[in-house]
matplotlib code that plots the C-alpha trace (Angstrom):
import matplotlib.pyplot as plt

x = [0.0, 1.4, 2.8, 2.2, -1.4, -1.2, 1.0, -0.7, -3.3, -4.7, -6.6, -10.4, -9.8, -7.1, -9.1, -12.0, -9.7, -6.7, -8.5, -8.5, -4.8, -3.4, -5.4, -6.2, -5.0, -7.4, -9.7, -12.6, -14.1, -17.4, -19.0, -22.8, -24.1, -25.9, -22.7, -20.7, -19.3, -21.0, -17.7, -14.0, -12.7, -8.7, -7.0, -3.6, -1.1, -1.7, 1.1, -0.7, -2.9, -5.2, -7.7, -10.1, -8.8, -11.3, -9.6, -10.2, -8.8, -5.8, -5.0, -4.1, -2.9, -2.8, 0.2, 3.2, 2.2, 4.1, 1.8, 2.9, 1.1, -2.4, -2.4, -4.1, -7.4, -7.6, -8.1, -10.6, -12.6, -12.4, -13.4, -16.7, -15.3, -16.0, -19.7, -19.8, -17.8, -16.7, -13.0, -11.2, -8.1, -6.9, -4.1, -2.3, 0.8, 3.9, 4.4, 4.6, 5.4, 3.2, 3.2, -0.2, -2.6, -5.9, -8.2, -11.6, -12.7, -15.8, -17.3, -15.7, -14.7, -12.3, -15.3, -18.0, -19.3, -20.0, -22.9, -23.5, -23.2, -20.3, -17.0, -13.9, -11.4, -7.9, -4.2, -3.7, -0.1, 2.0, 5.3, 7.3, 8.4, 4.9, 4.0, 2.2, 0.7, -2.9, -2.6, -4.5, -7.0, -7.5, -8.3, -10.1, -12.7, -12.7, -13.4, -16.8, -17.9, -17.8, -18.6, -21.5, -24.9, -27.9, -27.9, -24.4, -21.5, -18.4, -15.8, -11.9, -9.7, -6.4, -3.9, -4.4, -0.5, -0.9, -1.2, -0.9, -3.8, -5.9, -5.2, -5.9, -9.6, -10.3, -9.8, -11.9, -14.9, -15.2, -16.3, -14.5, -17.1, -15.2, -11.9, -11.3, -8.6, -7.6, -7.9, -5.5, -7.6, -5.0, -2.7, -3.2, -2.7, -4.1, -7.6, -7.9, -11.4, -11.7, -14.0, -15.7, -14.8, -15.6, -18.2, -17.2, -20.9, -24.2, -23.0]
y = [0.0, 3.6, 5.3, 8.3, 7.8, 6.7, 9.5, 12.5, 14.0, 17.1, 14.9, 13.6, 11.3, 9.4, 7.9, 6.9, 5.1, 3.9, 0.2, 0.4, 2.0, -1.2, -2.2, 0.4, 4.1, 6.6, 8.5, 10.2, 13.7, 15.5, 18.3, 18.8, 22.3, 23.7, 22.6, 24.9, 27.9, 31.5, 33.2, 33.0, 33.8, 33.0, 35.7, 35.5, 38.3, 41.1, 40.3, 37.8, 37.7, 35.1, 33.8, 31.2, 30.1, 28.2, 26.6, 27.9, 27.0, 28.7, 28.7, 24.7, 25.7, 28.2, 30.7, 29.7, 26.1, 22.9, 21.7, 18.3, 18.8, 19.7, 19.7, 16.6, 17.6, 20.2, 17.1, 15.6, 18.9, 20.1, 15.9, 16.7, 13.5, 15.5, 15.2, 19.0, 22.3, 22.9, 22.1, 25.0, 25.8, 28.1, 29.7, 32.3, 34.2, 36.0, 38.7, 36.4, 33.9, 30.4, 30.0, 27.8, 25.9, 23.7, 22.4, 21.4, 18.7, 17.0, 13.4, 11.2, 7.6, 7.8, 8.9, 6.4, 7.5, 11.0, 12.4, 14.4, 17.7, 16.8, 18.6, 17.3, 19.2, 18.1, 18.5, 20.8, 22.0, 24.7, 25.6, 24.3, 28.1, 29.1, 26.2, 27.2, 30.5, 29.4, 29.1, 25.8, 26.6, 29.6, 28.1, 25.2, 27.1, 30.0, 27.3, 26.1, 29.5, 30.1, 26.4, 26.0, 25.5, 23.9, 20.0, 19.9, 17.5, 18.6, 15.4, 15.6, 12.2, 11.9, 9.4, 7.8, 8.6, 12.5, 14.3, 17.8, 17.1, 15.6, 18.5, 20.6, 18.8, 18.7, 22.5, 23.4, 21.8, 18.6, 14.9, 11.9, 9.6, 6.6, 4.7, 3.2, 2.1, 2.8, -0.2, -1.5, -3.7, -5.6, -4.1, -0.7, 2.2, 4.3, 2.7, 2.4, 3.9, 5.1, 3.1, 3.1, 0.3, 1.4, 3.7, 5.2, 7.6, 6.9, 10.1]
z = [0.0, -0.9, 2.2, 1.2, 1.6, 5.7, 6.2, 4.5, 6.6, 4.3, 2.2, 2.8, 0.3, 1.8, 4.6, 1.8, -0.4, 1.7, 1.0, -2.5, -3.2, -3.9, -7.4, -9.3, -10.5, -10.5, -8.3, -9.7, -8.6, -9.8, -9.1, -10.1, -11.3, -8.0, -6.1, -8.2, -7.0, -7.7, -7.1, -7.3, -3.7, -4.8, -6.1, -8.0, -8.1, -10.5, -12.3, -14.3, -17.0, -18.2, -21.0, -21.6, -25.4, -28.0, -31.1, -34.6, -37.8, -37.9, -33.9, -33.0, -29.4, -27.3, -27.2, -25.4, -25.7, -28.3, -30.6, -29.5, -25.7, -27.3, -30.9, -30.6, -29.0, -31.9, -33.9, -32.0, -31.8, -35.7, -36.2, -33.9, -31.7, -28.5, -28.1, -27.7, -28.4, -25.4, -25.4, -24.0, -22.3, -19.2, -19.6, -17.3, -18.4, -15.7, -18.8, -22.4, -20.2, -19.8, -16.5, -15.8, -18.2, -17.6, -20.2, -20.3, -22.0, -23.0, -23.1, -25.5, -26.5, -23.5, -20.9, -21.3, -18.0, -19.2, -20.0, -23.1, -21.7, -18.7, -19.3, -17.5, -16.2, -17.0, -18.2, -15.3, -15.5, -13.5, -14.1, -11.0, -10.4, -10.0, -7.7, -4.4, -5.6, -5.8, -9.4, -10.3, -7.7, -9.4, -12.6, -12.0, -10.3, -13.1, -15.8, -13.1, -13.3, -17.4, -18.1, -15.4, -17.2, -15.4, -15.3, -16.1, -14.3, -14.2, -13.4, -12.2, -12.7, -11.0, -10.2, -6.7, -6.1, -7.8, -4.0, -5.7, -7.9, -5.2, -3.7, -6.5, -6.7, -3.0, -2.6, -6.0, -4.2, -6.1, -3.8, -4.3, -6.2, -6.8, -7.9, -11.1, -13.9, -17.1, -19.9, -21.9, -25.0, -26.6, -24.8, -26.5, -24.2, -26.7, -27.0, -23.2, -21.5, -18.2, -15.9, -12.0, -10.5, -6.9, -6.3, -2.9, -3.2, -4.9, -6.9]

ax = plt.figure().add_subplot(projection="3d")
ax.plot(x, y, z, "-o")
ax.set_aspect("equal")
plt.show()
């Protein structure tokens, strides 16, 4: 069993899934529409700036990020693979520096247990300089507020051994709905779904 799980006591999650850490990878979060926030109480410094980018045709990724990291969910949005056209990212810049990014993705192949209209949050990234500020925080409950639409479930999935993204998910607001894995059909990392294998909540 992970240590770091029966050491760690900032986490409400760790005493929910300390049974299940030795199987499986991933913990799931949600966070239904009335449970959303109706405001932002974090603030980041006012050296930062921020946008909520959309893709187009002629913009693949946002600025100050490789088109190898993301160039691939431009594909699946222009393909209409996402089941709506909601793909976004978060990005906040120190200057024309990239300094944090988070992107919000809808249901998909990968997702089966999304609905139509869910959006997940994901691919949260800060650059290790920036750590600690509040910056994920920040954005993950910025992307609630623009995304939030009634009947909508927004969902978080992390690694059961990410702590800084459990952290991340806990703080946002979301509840710990359940464990699950990743398949591997044939193998194939890259066909893999996401699936609840233990539902810790009736949701």
């Amino acid at each position: 069993m992970n240590s770091l799980y029966l050491t760690d006591k900032d986490s409400p999650a760790i005493a929910k899934v300390d049974a299940y850490i030795d199987s499986e990878d991933y913990l799931f979060y949600i966070m239904r529409d009335l449970e959303c926030p109706t405001r932002n109480v974090s603030i980041i410094g006012p050296q930062f700036t921020w946008t909520i980018w959309k893709p187009s045709v002629f913009q693949l990724v946002p600025r100050g990020v490789h088109l190898h990291i993301l160039g691939k969910w431009w594909v699946l949005h222009f393909l209409h693979i996402f089941k709506c056209r909601d793909y976004s990212v978060l990005t906040i810049y120190d200057g024309e520096k990239l300094v944090h990014r988070s992107c919000i993705f809808p249901k998909w192949y990968r997702f089966p247990f999304m609905e139509k209209q869910d959006l997940q949050i994901a691919d949260v990234w800060t650059d290790t300089r920036y750590r600690g500020l509040g910056l994920a925080k920040w954005a993950v409950i910025q992307l609630l507020l623009h995304f939030k639409r009634p009947g909508r479930t927004f969902w978080y999935l992390t690694r059961t051994t990410n702590l800084q993204s459990i952290r991340v998910a806990e703080k946002a607001g979301f509840r710990l709905v359940g464990k699950g894995i990743r398949s591997r059909p044939w193998g194939c990392r890259l066909l893999g779904r996401f699936k609840i294998t233990n539902h810790l909540t009736d949701h």
